[in-house]
Biopython code that builds the backbone (N, CA, C, O; Angstrom):
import numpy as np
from Bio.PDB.StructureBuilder import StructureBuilder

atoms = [
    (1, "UNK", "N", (21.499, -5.946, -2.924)),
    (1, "UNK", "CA", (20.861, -6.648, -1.824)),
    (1, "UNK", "C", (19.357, -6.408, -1.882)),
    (1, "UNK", "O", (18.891, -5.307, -1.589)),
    (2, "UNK", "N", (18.693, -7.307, -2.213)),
    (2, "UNK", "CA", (17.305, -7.293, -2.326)),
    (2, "UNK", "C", (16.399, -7.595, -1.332)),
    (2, "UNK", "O", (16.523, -8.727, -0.864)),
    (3, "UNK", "N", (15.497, -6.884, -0.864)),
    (3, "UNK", "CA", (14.984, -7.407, 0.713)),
    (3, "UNK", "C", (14.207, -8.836, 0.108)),
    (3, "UNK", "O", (14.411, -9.813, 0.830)),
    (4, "UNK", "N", (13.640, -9.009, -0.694)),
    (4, "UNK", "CA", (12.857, -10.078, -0.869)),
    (4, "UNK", "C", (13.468, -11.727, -0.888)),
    (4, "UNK", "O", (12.839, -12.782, -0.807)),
    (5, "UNK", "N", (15.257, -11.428, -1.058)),
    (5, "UNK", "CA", (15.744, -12.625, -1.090)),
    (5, "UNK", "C", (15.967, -12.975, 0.841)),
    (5, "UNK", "O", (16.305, -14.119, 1.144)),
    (6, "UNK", "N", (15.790, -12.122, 1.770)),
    (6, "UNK", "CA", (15.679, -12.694, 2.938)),
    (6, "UNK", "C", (14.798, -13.701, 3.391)),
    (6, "UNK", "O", (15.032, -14.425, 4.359)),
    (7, "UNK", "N", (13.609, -13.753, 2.564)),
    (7, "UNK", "CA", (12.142, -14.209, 2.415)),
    (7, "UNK", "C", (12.559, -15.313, 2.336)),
    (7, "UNK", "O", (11.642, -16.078, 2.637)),
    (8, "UNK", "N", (14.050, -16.206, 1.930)),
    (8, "UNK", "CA", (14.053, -17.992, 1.344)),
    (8, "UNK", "C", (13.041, -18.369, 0.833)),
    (8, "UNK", "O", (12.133, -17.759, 0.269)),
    (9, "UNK", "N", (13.236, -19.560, 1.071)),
    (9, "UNK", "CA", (12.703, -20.387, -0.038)),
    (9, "UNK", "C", (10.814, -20.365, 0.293)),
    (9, "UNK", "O", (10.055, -20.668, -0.628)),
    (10, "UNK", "N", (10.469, -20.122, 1.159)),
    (10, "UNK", "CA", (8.936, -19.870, 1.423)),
    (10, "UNK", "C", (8.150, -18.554, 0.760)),
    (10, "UNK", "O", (6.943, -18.314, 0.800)),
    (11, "UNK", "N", (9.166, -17.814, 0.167)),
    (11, "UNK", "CA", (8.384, -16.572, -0.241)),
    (11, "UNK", "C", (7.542, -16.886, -1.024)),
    (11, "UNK", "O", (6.360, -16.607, -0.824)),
    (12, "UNK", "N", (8.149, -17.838, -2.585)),
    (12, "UNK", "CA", (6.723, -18.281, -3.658)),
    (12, "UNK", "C", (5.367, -18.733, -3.420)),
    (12, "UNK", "O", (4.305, -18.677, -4.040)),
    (13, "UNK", "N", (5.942, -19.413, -1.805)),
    (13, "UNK", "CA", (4.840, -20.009, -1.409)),
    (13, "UNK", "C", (3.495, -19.316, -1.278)),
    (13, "UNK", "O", (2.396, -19.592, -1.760)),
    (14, "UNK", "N", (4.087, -17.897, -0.130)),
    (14, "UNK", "CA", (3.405, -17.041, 0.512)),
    (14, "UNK", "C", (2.701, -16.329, -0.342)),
    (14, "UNK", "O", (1.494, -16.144, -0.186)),
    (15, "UNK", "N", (3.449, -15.807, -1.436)),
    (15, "UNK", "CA", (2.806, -15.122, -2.479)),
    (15, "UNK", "C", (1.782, -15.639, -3.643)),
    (15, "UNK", "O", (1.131, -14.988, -4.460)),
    (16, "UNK", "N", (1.893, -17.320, -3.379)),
    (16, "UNK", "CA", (0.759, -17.686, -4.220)),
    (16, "UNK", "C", (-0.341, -18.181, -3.185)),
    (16, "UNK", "O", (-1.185, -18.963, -3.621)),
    (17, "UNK", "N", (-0.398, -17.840, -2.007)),
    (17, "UNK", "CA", (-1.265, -17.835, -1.057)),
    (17, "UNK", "C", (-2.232, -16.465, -0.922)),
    (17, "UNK", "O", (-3.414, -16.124, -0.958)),
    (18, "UNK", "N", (-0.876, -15.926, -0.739)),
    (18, "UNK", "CA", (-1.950, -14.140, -1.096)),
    (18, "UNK", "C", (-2.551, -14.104, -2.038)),
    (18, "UNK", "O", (-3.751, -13.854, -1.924)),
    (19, "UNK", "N", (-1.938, -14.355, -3.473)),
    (19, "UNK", "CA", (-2.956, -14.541, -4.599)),
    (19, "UNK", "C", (-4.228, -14.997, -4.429)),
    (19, "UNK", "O", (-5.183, -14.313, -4.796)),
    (20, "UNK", "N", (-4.381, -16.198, -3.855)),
    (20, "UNK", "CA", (-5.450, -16.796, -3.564)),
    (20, "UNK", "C", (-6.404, -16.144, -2.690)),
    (20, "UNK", "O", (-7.502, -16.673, -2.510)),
    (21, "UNK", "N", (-6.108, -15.078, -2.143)),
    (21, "UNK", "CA", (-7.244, -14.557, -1.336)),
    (21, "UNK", "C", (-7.722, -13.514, -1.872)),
    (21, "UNK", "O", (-6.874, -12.857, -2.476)),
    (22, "UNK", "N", (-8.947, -13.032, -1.888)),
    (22, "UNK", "CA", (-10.012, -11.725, -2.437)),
    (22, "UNK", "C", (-9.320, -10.713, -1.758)),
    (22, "UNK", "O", (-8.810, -10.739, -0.638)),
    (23, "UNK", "N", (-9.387, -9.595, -2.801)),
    (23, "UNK", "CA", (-8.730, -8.533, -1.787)),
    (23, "UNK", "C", (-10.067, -7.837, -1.179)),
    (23, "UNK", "O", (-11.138, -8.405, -1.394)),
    (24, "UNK", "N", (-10.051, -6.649, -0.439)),
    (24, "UNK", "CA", (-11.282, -6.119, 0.020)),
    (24, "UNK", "C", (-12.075, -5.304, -1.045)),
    (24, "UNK", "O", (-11.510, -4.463, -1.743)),
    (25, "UNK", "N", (-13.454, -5.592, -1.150)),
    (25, "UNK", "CA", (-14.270, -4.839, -1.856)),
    (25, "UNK", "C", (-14.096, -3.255, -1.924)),
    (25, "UNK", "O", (-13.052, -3.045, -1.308)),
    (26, "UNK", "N", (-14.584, -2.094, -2.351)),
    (26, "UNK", "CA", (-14.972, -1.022, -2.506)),
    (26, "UNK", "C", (-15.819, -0.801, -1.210)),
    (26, "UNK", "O", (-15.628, 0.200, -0.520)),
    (27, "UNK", "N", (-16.657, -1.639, -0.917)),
    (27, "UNK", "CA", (-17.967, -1.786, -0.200)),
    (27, "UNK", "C", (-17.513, -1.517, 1.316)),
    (27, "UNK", "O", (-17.629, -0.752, 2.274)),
    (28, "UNK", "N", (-16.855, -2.810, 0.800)),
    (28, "UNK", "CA", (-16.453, -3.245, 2.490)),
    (28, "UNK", "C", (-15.386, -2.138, 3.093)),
    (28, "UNK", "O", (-15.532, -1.668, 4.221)),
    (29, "UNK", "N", (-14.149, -1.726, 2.097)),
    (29, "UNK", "CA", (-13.499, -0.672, 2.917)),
    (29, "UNK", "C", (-14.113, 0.799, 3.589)),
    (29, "UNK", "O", (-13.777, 1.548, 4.507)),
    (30, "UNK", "N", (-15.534, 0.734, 2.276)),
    (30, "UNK", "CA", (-15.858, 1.967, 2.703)),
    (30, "UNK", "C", (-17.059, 2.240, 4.006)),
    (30, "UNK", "O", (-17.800, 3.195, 4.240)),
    (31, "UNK", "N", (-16.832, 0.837, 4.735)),
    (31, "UNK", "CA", (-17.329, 0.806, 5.883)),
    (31, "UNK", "C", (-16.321, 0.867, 7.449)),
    (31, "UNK", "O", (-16.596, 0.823, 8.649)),
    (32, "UNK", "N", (-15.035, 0.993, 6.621)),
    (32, "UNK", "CA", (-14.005, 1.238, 7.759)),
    (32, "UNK", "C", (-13.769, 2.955, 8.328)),
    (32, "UNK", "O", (-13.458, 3.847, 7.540)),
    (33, "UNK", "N", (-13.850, 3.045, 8.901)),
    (33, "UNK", "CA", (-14.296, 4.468, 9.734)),
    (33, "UNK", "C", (-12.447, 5.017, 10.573)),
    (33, "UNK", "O", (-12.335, 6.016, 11.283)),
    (34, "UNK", "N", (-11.573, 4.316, 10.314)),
    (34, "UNK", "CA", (-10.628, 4.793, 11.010)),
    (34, "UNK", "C", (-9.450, 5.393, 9.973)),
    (34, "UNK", "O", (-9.492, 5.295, 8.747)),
    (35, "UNK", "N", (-8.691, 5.853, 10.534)),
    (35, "UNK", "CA", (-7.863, 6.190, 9.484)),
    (35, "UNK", "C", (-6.184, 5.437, 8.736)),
    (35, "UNK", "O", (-5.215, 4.822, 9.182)),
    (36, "UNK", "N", (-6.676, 5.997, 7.304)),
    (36, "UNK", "CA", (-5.714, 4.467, 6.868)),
    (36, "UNK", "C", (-4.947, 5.518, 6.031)),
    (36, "UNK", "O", (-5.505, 6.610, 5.924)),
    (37, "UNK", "N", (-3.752, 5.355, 5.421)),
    (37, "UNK", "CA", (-2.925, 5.707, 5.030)),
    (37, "UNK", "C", (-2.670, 4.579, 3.977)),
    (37, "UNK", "O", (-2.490, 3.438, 4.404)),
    (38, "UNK", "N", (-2.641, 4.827, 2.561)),
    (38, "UNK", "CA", (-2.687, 3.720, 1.509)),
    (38, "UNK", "C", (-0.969, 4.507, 0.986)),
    (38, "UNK", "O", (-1.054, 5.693, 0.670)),
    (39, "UNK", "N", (0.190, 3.986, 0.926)),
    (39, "UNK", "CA", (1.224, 3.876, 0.164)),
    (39, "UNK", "C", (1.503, 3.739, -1.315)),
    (39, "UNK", "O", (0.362, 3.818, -1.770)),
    (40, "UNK", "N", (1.964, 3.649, -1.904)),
    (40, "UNK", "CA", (1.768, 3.283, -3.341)),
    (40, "UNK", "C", (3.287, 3.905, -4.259)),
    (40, "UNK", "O", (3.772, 5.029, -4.133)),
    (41, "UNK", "N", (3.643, 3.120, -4.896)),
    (41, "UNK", "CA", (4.936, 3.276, -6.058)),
    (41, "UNK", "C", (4.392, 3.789, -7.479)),
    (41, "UNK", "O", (3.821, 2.926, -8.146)),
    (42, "UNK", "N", (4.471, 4.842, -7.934)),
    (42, "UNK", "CA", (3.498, 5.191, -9.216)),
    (42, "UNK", "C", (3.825, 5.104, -10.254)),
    (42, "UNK", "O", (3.165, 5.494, -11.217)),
    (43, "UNK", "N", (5.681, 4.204, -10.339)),
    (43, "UNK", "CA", (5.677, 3.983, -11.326)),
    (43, "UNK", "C", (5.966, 2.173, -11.302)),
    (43, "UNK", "O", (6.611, 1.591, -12.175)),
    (44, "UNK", "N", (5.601, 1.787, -10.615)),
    (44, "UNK", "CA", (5.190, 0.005, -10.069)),
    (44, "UNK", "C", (3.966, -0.841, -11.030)),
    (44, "UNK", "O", (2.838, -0.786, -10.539)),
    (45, "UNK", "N", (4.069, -1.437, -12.046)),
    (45, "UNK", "CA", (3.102, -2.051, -12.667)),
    (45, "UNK", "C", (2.627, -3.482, -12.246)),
    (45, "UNK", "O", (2.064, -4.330, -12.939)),
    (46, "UNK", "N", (3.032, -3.537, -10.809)),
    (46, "UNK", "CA", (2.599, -4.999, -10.486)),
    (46, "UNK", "C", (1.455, -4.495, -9.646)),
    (46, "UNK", "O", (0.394, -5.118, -9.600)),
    (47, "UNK", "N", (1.646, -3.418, -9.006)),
    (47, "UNK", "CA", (0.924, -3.015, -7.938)),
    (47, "UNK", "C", (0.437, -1.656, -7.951)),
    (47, "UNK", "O", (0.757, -0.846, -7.082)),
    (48, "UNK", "N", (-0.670, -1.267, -9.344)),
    (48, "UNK", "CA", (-1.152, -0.112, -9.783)),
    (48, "UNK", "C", (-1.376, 0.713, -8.715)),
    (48, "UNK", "O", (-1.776, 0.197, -7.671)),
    (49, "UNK", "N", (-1.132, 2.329, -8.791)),
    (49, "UNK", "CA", (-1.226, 3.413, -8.665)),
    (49, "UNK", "C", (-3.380, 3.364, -8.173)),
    (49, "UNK", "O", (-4.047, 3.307, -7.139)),
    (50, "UNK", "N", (-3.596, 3.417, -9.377)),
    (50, "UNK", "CA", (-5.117, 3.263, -9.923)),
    (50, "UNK", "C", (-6.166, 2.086, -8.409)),
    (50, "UNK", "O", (-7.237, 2.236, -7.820)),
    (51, "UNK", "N", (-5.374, 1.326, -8.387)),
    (51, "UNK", "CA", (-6.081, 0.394, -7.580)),
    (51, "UNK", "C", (-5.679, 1.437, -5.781)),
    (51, "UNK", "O", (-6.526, 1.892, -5.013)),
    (52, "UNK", "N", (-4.449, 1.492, -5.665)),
    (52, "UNK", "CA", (-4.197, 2.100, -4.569)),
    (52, "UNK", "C", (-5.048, 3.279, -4.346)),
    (52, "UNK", "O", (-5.542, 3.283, -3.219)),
    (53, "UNK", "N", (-5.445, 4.536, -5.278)),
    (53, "UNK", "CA", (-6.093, 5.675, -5.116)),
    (53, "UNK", "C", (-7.367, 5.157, -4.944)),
    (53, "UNK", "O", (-8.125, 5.641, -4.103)),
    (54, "UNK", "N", (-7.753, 4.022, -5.802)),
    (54, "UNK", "CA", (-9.443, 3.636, -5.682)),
    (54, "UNK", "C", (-9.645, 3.386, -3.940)),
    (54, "UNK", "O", (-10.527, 3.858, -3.222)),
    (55, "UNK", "N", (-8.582, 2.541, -3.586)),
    (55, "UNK", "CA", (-8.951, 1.837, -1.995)),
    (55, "UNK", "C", (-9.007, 3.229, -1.417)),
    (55, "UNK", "O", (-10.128, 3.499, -0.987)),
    (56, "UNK", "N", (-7.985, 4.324, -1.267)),
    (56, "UNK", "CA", (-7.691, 5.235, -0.320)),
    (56, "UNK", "C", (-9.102, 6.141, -0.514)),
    (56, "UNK", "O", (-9.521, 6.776, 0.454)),
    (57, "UNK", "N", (-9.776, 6.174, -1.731)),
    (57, "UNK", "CA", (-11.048, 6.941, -1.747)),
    (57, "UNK", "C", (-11.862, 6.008, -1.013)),
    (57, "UNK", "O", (-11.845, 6.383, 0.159)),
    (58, "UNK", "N", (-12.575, 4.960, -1.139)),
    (58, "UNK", "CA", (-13.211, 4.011, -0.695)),
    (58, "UNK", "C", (-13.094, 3.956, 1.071)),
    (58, "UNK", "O", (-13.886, 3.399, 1.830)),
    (59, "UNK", "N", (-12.027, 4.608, 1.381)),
    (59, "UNK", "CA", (-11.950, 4.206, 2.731)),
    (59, "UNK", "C", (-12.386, 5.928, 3.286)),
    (59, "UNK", "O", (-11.568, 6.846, 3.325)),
    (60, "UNK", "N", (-13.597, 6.026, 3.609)),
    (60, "UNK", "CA", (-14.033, 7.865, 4.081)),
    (60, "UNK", "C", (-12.935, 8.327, 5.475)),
    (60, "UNK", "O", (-13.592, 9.022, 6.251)),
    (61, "UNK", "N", (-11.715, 8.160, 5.896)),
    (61, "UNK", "CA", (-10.687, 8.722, 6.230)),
    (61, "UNK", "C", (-9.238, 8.288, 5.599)),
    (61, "UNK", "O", (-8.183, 8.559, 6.171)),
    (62, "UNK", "N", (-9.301, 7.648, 4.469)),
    (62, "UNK", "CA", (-8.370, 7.547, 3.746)),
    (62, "UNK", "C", (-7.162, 8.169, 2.847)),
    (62, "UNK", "O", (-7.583, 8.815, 1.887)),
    (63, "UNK", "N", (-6.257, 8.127, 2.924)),
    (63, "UNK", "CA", (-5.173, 9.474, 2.616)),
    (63, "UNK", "C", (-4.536, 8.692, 1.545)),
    (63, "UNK", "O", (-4.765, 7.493, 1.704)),
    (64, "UNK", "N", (-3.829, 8.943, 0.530)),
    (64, "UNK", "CA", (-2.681, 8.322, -0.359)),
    (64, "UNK", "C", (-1.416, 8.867, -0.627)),
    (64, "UNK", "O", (-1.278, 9.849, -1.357)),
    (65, "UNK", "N", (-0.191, 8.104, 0.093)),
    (65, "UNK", "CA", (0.556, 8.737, -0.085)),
    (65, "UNK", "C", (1.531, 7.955, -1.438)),
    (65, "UNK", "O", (1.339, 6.799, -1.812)),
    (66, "UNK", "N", (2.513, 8.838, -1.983)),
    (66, "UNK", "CA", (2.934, 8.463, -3.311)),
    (66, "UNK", "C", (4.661, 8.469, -2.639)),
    (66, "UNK", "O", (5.233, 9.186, -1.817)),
    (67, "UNK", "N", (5.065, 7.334, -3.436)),
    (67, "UNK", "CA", (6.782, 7.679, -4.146)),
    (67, "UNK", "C", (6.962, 6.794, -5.234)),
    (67, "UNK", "O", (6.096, 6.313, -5.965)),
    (68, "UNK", "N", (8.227, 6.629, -5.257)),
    (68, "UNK", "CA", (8.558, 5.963, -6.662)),
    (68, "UNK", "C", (9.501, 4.556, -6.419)),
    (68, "UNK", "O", (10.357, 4.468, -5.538)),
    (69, "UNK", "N", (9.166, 3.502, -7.366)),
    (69, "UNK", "CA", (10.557, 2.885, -7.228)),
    (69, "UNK", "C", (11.910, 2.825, -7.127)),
    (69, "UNK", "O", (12.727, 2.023, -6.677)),
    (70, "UNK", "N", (11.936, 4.042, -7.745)),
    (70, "UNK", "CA", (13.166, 4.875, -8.136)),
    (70, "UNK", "C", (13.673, 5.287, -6.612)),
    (70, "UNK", "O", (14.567, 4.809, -5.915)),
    (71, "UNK", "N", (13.075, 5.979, -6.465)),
    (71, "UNK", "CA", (13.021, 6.410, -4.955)),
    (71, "UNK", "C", (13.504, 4.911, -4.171)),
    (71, "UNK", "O", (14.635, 4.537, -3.860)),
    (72, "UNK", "N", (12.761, 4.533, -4.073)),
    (72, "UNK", "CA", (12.437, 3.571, -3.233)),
    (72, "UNK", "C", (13.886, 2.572, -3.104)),
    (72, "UNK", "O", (14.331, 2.213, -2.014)),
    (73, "UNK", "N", (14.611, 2.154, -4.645)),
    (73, "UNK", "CA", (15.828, 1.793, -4.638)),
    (73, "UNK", "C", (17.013, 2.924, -3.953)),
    (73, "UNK", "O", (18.040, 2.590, -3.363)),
    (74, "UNK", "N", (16.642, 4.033, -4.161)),
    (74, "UNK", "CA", (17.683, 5.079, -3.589)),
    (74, "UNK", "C", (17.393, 5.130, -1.852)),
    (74, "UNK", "O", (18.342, 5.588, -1.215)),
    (75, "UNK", "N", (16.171, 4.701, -1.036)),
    (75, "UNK", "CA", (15.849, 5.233, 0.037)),
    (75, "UNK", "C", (15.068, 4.055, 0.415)),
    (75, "UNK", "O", (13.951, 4.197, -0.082)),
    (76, "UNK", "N", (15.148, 2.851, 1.128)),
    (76, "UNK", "CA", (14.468, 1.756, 1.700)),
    (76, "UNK", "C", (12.824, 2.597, 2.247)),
    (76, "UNK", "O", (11.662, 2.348, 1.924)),
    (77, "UNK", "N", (13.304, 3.454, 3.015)),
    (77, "UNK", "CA", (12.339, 4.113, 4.014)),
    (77, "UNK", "C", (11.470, 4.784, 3.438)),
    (77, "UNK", "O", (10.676, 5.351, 4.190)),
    (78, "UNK", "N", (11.310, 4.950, 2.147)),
    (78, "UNK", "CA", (10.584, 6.021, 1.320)),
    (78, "UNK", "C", (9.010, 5.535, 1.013)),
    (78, "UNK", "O", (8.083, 6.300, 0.748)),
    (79, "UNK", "N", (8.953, 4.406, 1.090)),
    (79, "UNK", "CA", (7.390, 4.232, 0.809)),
    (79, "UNK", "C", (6.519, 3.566, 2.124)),
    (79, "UNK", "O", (5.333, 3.246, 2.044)),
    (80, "UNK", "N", (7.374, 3.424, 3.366)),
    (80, "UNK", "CA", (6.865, 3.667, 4.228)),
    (80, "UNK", "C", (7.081, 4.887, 5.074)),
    (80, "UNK", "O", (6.738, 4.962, 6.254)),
    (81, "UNK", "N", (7.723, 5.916, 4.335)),
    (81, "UNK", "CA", (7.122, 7.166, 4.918)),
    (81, "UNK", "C", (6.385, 7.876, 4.498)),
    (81, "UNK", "O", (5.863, 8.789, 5.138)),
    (82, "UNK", "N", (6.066, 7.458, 2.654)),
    (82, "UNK", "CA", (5.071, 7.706, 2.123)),
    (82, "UNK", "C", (3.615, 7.304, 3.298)),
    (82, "UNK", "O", (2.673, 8.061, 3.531)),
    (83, "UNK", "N", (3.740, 6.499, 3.633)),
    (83, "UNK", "CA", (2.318, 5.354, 3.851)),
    (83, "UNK", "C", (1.993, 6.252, 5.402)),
    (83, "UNK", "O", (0.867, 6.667, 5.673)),
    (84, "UNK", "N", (3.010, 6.412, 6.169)),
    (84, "UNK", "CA", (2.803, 6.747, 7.424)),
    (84, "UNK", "C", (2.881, 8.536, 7.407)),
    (84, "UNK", "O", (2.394, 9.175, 8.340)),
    (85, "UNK", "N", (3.308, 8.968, 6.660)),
    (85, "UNK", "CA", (3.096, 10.610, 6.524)),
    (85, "UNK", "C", (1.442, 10.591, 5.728)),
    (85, "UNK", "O", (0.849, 11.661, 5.867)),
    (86, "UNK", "N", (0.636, 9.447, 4.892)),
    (86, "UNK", "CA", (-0.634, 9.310, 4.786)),
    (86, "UNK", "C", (-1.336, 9.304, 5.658)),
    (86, "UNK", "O", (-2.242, 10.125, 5.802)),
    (87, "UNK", "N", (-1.030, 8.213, 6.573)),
    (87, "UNK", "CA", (-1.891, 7.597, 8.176)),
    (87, "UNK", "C", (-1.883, 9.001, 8.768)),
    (87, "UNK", "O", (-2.945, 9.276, 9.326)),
    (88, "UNK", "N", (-0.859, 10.064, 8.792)),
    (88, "UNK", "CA", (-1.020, 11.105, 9.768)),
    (88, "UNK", "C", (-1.770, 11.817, 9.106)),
    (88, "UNK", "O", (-2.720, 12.137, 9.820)),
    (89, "UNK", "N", (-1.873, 12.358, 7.829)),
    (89, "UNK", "CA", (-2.746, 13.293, 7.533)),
    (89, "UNK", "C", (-4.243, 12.757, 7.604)),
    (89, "UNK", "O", (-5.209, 13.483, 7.840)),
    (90, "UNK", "N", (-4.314, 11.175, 7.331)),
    (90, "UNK", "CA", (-5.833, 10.628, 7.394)),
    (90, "UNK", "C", (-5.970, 10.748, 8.700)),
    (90, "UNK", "O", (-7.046, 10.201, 8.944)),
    (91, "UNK", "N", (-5.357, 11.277, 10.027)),
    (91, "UNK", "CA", (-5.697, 11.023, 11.609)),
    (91, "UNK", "C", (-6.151, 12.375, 11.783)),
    (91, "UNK", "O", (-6.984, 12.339, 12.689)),
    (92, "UNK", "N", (-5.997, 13.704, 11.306)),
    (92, "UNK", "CA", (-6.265, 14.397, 11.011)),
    (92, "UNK", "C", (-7.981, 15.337, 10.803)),
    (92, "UNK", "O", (-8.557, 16.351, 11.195)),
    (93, "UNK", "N", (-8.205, 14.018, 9.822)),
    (93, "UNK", "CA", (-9.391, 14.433, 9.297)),
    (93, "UNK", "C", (-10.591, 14.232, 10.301)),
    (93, "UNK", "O", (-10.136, 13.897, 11.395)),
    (94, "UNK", "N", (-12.049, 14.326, 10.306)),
    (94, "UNK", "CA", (-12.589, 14.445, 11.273)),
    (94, "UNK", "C", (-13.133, 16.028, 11.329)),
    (94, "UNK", "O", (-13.768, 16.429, 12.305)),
]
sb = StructureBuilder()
sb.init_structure("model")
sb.init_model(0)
sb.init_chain("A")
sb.init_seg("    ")
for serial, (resi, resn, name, xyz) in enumerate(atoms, 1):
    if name == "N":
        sb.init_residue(resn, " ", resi, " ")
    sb.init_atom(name, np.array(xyz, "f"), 0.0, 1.0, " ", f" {name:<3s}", serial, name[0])
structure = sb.get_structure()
């Protein structure tokens, strides 16, 4: 059971919509002042590791939290508790 097939028939859509948009600069995140919690799968090659650590530095209360796909097939909840056990340690800082 794949969560992405709940998505029907609009998902391709959505996703070549996101494509189409710029993601946020270096610049620009590192003018966000609150705290963010960046998630990330480290062994995921659609959605680099590398790009995720760059944003979570870029953002000056930014945290990165890690799991795996692996994981992630064994445990739905695992890379958003990655993301939100991030957000808490980035709430932290200060």
């Amino acid at each position: 059971d794949r969560a992405w097939r709940r998505h029907g028939d609009g998902l391709a859509d959505g996703l070549r919509a996101a494509a189409g948009r710029p993601s946020p600069t270096l610049a620009e995140l590192a003018r966000l002042d609150v705290p963010a919690g960046i998630g990330t799968c480290t062994d995921d090659p659609v959605h680099p590791t590398k790009v995720a650590a760059e944003w979570a530095g870029a953002l000056p209360r930014g945290v990165l939290g890690e799991t795996t796909l692996t994981a992630l097939g064994a445990d739905r909840e695992s890379l958003g508790r990655a993301t939100v056990l991030a957000f808490l340690r980035a709430s932290k800082t200060r």
